[in-house]
C-alpha positions as CSV (number, residue, x, y, z in Angstrom):
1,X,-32.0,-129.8,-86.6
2,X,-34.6,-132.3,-87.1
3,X,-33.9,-135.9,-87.5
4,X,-34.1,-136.3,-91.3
5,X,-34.5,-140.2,-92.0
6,X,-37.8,-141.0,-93.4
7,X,-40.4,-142.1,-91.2
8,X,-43.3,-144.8,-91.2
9,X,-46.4,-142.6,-91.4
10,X,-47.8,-145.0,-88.6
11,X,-46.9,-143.2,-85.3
12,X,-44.4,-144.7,-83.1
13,X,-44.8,-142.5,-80.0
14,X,-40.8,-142.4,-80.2
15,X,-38.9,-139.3,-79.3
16,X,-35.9,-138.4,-80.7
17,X,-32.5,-137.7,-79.3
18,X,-32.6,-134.1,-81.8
19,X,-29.7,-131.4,-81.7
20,X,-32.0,-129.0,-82.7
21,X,-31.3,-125.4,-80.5
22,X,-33.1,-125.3,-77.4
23,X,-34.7,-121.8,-79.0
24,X,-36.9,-124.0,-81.4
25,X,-39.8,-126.3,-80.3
26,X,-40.0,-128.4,-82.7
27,X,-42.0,-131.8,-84.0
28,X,-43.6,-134.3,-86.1
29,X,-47.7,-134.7,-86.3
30,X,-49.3,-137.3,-88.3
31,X,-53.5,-136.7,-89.4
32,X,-54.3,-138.7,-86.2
33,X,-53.0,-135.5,-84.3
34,X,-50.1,-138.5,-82.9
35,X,-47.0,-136.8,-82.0
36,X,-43.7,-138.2,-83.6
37,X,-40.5,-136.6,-83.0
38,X,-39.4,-133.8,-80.6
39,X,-36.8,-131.6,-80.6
40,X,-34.5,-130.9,-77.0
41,X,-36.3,-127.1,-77.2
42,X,-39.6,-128.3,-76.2
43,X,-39.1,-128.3,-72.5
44,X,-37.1,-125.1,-72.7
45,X,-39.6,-123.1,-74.1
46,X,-43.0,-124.8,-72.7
47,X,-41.8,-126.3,-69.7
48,X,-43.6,-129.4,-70.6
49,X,-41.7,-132.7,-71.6
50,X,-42.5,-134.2,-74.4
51,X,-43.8,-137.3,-72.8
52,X,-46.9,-135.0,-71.0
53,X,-47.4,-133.7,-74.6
54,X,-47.7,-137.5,-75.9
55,X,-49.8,-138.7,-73.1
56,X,-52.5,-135.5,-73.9
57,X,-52.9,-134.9,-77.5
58,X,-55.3,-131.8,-76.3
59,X,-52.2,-130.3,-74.1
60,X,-50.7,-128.6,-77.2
61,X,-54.2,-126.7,-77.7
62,X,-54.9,-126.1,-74.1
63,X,-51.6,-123.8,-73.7
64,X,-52.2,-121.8,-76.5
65,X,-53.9,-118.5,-74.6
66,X,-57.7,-117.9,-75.2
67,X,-57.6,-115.1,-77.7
68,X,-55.3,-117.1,-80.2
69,X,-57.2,-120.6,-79.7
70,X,-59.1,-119.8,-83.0
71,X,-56.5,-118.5,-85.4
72,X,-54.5,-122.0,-84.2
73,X,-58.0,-123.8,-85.0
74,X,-58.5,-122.5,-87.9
75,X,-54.4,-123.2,-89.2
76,X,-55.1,-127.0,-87.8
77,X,-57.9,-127.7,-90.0
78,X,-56.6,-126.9,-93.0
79,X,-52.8,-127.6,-92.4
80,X,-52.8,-131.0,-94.2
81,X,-54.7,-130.4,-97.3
82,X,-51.7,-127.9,-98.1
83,X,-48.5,-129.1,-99.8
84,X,-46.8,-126.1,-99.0
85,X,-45.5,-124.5,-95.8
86,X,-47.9,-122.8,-93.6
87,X,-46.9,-120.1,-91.2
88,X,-48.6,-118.4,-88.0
89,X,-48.1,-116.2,-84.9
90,X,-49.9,-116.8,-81.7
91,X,-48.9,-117.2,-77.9
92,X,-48.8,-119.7,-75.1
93,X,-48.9,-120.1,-71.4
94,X,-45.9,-122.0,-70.3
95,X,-45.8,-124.4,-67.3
96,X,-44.7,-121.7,-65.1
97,X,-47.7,-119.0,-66.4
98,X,-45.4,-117.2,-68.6
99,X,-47.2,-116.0,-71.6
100,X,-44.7,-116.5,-74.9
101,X,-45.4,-115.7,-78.3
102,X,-44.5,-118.6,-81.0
103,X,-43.3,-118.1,-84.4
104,X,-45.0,-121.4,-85.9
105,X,-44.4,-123.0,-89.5
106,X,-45.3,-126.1,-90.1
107,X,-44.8,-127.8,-93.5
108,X,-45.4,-131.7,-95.1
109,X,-43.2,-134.8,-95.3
110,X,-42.7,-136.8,-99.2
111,X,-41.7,-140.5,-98.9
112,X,-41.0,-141.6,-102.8
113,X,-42.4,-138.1,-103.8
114,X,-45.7,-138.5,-102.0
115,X,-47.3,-136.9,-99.2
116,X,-47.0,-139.2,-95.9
117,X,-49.8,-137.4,-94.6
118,X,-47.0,-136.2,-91.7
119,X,-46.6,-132.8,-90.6
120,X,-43.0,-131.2,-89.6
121,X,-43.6,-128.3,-87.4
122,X,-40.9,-125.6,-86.1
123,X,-42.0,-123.2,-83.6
124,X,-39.8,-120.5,-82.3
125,X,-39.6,-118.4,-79.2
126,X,-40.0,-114.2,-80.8
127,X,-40.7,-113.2,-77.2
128,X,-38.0,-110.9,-76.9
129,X,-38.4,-109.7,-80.6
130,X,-42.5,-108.5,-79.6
131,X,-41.4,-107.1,-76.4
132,X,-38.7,-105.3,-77.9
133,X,-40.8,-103.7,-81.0
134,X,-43.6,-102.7,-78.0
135,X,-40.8,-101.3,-76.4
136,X,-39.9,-99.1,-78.9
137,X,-43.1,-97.9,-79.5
138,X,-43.6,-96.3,-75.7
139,X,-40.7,-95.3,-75.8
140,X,-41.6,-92.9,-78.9
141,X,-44.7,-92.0,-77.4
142,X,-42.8,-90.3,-74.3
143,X,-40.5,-88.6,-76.2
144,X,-43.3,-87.6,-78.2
145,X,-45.0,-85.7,-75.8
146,X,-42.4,-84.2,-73.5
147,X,-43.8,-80.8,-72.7
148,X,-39.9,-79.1,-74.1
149,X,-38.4,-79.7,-78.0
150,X,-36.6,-82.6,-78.5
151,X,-34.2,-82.9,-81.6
152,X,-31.8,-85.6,-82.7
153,X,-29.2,-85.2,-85.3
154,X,-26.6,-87.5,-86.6
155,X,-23.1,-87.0,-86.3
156,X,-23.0,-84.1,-89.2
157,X,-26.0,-82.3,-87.8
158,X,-28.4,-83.5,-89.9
159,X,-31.7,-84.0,-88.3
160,X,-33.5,-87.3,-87.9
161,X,-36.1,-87.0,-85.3
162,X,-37.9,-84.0,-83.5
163,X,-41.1,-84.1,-81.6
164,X,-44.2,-82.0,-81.2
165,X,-43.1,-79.6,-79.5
166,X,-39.9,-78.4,-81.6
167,X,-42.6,-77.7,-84.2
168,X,-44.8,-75.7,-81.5
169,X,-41.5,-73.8,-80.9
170,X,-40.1,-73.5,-84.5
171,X,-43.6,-73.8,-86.9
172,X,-41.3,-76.4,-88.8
173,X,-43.2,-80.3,-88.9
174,X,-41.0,-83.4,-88.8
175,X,-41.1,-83.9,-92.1
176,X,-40.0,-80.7,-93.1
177,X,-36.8,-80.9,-91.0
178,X,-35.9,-84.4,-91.0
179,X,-32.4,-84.9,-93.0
180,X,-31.5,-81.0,-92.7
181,X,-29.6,-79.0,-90.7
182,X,-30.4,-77.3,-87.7
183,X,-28.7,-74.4,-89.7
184,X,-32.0,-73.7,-91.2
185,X,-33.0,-72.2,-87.5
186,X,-30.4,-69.7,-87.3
187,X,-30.3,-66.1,-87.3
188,X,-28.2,-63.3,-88.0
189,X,-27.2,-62.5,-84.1
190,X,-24.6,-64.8,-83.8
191,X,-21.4,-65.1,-85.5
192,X,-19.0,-67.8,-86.7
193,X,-16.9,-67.9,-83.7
194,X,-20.0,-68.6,-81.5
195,X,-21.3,-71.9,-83.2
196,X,-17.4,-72.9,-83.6
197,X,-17.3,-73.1,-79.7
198,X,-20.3,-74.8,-79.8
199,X,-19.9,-77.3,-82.2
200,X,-15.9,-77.1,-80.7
201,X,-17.8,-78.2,-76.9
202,X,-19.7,-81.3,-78.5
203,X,-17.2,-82.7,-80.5
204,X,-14.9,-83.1,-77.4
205,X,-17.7,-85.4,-75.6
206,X,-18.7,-82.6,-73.3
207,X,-22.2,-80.9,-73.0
208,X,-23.0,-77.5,-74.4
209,X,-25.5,-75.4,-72.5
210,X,-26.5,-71.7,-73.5
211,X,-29.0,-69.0,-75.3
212,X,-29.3,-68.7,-78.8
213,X,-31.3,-66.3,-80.7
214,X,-33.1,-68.3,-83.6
215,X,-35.4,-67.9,-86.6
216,X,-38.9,-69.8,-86.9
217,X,-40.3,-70.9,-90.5
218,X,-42.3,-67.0,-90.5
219,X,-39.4,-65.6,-89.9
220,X,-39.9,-64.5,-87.1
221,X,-36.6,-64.2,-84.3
222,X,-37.2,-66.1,-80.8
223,X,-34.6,-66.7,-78.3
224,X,-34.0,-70.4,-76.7
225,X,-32.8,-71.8,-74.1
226,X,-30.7,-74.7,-76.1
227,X,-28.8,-77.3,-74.5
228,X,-27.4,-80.4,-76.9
229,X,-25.7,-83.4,-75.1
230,X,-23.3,-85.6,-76.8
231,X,-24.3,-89.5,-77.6
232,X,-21.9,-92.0,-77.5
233,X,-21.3,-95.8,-78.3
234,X,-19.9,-98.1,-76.2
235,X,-16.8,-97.9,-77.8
236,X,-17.0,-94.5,-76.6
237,X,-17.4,-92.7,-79.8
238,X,-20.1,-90.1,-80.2
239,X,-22.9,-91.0,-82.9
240,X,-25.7,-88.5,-82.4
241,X,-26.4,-85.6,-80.3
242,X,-29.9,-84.6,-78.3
243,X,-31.1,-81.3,-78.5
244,X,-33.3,-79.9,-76.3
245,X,-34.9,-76.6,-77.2
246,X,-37.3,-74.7,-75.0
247,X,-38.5,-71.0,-76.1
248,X,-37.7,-68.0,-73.4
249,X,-38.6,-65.3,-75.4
250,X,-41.3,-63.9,-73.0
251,X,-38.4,-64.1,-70.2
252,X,-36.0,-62.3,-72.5
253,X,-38.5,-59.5,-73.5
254,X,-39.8,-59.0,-70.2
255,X,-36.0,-58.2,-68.8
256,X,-35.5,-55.8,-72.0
257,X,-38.6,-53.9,-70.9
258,X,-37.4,-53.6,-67.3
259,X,-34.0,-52.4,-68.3
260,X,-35.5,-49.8,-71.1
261,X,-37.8,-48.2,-67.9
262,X,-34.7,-48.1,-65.6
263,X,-32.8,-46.1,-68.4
264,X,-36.2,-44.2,-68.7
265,X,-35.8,-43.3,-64.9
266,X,-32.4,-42.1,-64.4
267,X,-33.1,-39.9,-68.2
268,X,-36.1,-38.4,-66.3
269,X,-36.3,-38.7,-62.7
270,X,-40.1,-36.7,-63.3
271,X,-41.5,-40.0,-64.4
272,X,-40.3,-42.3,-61.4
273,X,-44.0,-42.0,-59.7
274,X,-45.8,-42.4,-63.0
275,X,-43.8,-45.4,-64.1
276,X,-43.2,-47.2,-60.3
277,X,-46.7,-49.0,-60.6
278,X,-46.1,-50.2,-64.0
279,X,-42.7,-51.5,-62.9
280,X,-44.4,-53.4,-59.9
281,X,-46.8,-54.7,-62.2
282,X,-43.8,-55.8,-64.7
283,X,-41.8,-57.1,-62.0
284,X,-44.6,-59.5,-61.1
285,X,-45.3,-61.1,-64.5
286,X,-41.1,-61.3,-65.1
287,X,-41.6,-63.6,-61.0
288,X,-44.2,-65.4,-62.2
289,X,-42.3,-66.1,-65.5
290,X,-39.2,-67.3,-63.5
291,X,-40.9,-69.0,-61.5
292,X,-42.7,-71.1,-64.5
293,X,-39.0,-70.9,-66.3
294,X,-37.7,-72.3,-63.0
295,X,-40.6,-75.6,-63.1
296,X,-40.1,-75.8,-66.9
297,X,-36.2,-76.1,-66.4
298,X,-36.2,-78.5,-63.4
299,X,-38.7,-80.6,-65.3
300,X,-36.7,-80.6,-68.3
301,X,-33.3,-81.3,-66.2
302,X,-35.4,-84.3,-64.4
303,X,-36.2,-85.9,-68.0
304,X,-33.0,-85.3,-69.6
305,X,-31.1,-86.7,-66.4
306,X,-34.0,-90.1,-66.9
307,X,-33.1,-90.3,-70.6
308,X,-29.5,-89.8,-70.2
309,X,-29.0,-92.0,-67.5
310,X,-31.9,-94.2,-66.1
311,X,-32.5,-95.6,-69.7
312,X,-29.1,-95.8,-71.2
313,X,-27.8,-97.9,-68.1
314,X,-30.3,-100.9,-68.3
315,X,-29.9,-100.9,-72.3
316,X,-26.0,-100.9,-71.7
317,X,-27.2,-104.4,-69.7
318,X,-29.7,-105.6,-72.5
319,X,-26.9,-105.1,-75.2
320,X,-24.3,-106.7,-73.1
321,X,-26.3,-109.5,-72.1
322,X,-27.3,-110.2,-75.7
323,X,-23.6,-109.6,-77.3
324,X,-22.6,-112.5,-75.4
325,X,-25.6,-115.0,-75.9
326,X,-25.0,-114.0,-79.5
327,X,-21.2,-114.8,-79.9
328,X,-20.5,-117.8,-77.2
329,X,-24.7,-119.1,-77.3
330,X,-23.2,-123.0,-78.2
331,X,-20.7,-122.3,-75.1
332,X,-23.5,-121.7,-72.6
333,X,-25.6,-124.4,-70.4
334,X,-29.4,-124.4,-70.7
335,X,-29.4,-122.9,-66.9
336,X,-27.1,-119.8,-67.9
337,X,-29.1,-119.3,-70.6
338,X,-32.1,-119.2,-68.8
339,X,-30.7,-117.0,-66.3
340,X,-29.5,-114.2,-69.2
341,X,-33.3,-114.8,-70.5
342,X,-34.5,-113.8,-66.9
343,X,-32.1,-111.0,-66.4
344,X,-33.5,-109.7,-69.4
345,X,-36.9,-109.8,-68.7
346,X,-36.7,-108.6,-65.5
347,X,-34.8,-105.5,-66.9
348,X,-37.1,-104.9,-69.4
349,X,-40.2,-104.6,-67.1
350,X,-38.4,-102.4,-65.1
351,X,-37.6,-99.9,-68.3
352,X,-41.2,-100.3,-69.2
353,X,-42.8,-99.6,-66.2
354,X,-40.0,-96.3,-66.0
355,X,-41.5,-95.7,-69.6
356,X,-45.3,-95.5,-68.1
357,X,-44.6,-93.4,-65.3
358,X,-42.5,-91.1,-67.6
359,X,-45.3,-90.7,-70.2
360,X,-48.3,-90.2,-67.5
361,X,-45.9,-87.5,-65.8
362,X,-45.2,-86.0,-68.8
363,X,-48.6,-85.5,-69.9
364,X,-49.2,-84.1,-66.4
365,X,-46.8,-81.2,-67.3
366,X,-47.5,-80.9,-70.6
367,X,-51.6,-80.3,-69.2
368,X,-52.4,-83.3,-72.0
369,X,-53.7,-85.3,-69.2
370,X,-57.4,-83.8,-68.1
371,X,-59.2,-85.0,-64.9
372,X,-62.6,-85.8,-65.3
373,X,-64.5,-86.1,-61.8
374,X,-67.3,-87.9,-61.0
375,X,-69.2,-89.9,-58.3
376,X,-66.5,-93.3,-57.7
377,X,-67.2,-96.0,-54.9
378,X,-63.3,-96.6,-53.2
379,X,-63.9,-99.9,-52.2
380,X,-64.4,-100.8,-56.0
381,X,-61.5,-99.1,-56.9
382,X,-59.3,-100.8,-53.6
383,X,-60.2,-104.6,-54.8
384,X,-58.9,-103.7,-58.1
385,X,-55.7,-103.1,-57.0
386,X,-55.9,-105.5,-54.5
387,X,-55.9,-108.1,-57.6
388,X,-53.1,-106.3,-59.5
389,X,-50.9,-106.9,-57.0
390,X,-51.9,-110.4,-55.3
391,X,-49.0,-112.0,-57.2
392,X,-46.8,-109.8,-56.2
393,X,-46.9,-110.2,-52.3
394,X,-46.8,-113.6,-52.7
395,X,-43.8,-114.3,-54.2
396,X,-42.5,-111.5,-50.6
397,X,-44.9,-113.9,-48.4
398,X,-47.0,-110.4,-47.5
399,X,-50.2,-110.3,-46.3
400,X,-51.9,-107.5,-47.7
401,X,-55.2,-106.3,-45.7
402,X,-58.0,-104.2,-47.8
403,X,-59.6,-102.5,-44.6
404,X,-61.5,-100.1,-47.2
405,X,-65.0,-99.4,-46.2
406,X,-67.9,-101.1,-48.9
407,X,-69.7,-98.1,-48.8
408,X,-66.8,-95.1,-49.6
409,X,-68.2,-92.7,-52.2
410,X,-66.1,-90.3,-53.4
411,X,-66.1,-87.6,-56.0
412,X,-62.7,-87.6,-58.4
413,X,-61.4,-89.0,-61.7
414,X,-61.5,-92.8,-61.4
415,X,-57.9,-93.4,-63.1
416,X,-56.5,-90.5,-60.7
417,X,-57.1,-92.8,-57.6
418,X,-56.4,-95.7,-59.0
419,X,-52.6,-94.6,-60.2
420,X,-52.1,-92.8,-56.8
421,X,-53.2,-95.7,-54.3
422,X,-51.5,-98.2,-57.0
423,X,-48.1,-96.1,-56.9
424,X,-48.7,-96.5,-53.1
425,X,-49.0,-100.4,-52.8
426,X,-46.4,-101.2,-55.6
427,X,-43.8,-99.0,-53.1
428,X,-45.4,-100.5,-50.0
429,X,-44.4,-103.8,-51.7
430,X,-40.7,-102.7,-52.4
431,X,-39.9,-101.6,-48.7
432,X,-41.6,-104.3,-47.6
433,X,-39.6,-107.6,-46.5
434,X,-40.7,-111.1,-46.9
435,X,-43.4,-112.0,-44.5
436,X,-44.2,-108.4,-43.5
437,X,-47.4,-107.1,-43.5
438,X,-49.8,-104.5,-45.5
439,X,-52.8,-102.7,-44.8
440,X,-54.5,-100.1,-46.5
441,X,-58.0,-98.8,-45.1
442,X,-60.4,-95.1,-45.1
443,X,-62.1,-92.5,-43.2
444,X,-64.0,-90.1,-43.6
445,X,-62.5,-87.0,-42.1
446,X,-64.2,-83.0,-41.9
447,X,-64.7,-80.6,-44.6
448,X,-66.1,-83.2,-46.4
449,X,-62.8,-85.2,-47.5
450,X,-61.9,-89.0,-47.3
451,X,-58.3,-89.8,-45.8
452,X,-56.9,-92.8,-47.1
453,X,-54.0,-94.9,-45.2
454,X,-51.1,-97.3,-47.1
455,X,-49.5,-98.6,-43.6
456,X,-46.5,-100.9,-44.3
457,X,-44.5,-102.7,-41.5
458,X,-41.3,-102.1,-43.9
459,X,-37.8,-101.0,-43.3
460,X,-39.2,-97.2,-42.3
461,X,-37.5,-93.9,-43.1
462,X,-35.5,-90.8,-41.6
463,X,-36.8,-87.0,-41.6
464,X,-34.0,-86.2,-44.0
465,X,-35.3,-89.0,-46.4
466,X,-39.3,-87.6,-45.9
467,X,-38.4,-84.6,-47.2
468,X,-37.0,-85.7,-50.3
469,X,-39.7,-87.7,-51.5
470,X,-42.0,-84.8,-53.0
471,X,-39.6,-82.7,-53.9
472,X,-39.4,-82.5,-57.9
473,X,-35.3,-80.8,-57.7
474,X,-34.3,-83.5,-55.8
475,X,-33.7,-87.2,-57.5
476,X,-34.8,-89.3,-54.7
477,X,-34.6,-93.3,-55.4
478,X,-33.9,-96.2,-52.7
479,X,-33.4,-99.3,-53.6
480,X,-35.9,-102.2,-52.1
481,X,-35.6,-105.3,-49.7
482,X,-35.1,-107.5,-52.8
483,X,-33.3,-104.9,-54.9
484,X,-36.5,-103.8,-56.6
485,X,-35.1,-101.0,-59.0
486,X,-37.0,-97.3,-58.9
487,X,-37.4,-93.7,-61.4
488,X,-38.7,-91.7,-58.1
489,X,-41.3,-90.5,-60.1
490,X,-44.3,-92.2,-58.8
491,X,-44.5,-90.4,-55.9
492,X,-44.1,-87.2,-57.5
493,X,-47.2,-88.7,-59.7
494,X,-49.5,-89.4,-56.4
495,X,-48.6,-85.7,-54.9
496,X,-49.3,-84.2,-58.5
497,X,-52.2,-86.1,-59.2
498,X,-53.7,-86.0,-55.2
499,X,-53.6,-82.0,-55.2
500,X,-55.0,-81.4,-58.8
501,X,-57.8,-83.6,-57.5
502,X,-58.2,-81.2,-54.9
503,X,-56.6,-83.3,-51.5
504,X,-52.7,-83.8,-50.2
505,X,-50.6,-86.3,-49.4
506,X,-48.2,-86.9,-46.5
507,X,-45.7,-89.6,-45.0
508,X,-45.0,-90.6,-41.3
509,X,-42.6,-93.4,-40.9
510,X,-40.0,-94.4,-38.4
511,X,-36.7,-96.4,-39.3
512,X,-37.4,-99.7,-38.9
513,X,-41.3,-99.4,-38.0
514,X,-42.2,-99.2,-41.4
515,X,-44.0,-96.0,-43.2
516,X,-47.8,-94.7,-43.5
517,X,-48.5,-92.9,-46.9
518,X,-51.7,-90.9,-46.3
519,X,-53.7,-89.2,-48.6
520,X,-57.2,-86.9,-48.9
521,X,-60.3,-87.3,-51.8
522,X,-63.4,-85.3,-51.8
523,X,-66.6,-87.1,-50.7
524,X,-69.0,-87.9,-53.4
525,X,-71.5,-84.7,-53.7
């Protein structure tokens, strides 16, 4: 808290000994724009003493970021005509360059019931609070658009959630099916003793994987590949259940056609020569099918297995992190709470960045995401990243080299090469130990194609290793030289993203003599 005693509205310059929490920055300002009092939070959360904000009265406006300058302007101005609290949101840049946003409320000092013309000011730290709620919200988006229906139901069944594509499947919106049963879905095929087993399955923890025949909102019966996994506490208790839906009625007709003409056969042998090409040609689409069936379930199997597991684990370390700043947070030193803060953040990134890979993948399979070519220069496109990631091989000691000729034209969508040689650096970067070295550079090569080269002197692979890393069935992910954490999804990105633009992509590498990713464009027209 604040030290209550009334003050001498001349300023003293004195600061305070306050036992305020080191979450709130907090302060006394007279009309002069003289500091006062300080609470022990201000260095915590700015990184600046309050002696440096004393000695520069402009240092409390200069670390507010650009695009929030006005709106704290604007508050300033008007603050001390008002004798009633006055409340703001707006972010700083903090001694070390972290950007935090500030919960600000500032309100006036009475001595003998009149206004001393002094200002008391609170500002607290809602960082976590804004990363969290934009968080949240890319989190929605992915689910959103994954290319198979996504339900989730409460305990009882009822439904509280279901995406785009259960209402593609079913012809039911959210809002019709949110707080019903999935009951409302079912047919006439199966009997009680099948949905006993199933619900039996779930209730026990376990996963339940099968075909059901089900009914859309026309009426209409479809049959579904269904598969609803069990969601449980950390108390181990189950609270919800995922459902994910995907419609295989073209499969299932297809192998009832096939199975009427081989009854049709042995009936009447006669028609065996009249009906062979039309089997062929059935045969084909049921391949083709299965084939797409196949994709669609490994795709499915690859974002359930990212859901179930690559997100729960890093909130099982948010939520455990914050359970314990929340019940012992008097019990902990400044430095332990600064580490939890930093274990935080870094885990956070590290979901979010698995968020944007999973929502630009998604909308790869889901055909949402359209290419749009058209005449790029590389070089351009090379400094950008370049700058994205100059930060980053500091803080490894790396020099990264951008040997990428001036003059590279090449014809493709602009954000499709910059993802693919961004995925390429940030990975380069991972398997790349301190003091090592990058260099990424172009050619151009026949039939009209430009080969570009991400050449890292990093810790190198094996064969079997190189022939995981495109492979969409297998769940390749290494960790880096400073325990950088990965989806394996970003390479599956660059191949997906490199062919539909028309090249390929290949790896050489050598254990311990790092790895070259290499990749074809089309020249400009």
């Amino acid at each position: 808290m604040f030290n209550s005693e009334n003050k001498s509205t001349t300023s003293s310059n004195k600061i305070e000994d306050a036992s305020s929490p080191i979450s709130n920055w907090g302060y006394d300002i007279n009309e002069d724009g003289e500091f006062i009092n300080f609470t022990e939070g201000t260095t915590f959360i700015t990184g600046y003493t309050p002696q440096e904000f004393i000695a520069n009265k402009n240092l409390l406006h200069k670390i507010v970021v650009k695009e929030d300058k006005n709106i704290c302007k604007s508050h300033l101005s008007t603050c001390l005509s008002y004798k009633t609290s006055q409340q703001i949101t707006f972010r700083i840049l903090t001694k070390s360059g972290a950007v935090r946003w500030i919960s600000h409320t500032c309100f006036p000092l009475f001595q003998n019931g009149n206004n001393s013309h002094i200002r008391r000011v609170s500002n607290i730290d809602i960082t976590d609070q804004i990363e969290s709620e934009n968080f949240a919200n890319l989190k929605s988006k992915a689910l959103e658009v994954a290319p198979i229906g996504i339900v989730i139901t409460d305990i009882k069944g009822s439904i509280l959630w279901a995406n785009s594509a259960f209402s593609k499947i079913t012809g039911y919106t959210s809002l019709e099916v949110v707080g019903k049963n999935p009951r409302i879905l079912k047919s006439d095929i199966h009997g009680p003793a099948f949905y006993k087993k199933l619900w039996d399955t779930i209730l026990s923890g376990k996963m339940w994987k099968g075909e059901v025949v089900n009914k859309k909102k026309s009426g209409e019966e479809y049959y579904e590949e269904l598969t609803i996994s069990p969601v449980c506490n950390n108390r181990g208790e189950t609270t919800h259940f995922i459902a994910i839906k995907e419609d295989i009625t073209e499969r299932k007709v297809a192998e009832e056609q096939i199975q009427r003409y081989i009854e049709e056969i042995y009936e009447n042998k006669d028609l065996v020569e009249q009906n062979a090409h039309e089997l062929v040609e059935l045969n084909v689409k049921l391949e083709q099918s299965e084939d797409k069936l196949t994709e669609l379930n490994i795709n499915k199997d690859r974002f359930f297995s990212i859901i179930a597991h690559d997100l729960k684990n890093p909130f099982t370390a948010l939520i455990g992190y914050t359970e314990m700043m929340m019940a012992d947070f008097e019990d902990f030193s400044k430095e332990e709470i600064l580490e939890f803060i930093t274990t935080i953040y870094k885990t956070s990134k590290n979901v979010y960045s698995l968020l944007e890979g999973l929502l630009d993948w998604s909308r790869l399979q889901l055909g949402s995401l359209t290419l749009e070519p058209k005449n790029l220069n590389l070089h351009e496109i090379a400094e950008r990243v370049y700058d994205l990631y100059e930060n980053n091989v500091k803080q490894k000691e790396i020099t990264l080299t951008n040997l990428v000729e001036k003059d590279t034209a090449l014809f493709a969508d602009e954000n499709a090469v910059f993802t693919t040689l961004r995925n390429l650096i940030s990975n380069a970067i991972k398997f790349t130990p301190h003091k090592g070295e990058i260099i990424y550079s172009s050619k151009i090569v026949e039939n009209n194609f430009c080969e570009i080269t991400v050449k890292d002197s990093g810790i190198g692979m094996d064969e079997e290793t190189m022939d995981k890393l495109f492979k969409i069935e297998v769940h390749h992910t290494t960790v880096g030289t400073d325990k950088e954490k990965g989806t394996g999804l970003g390479l599956l990105l660059c191949k997906d993203l490199t062919e539909k633009s028309g090249g390929e992509i290949r790896v050489k590498s050598e254990i311990g003599k790092g790895s070259k990713f290499i990749f074809t464009i089309p020249l400009s027209k």
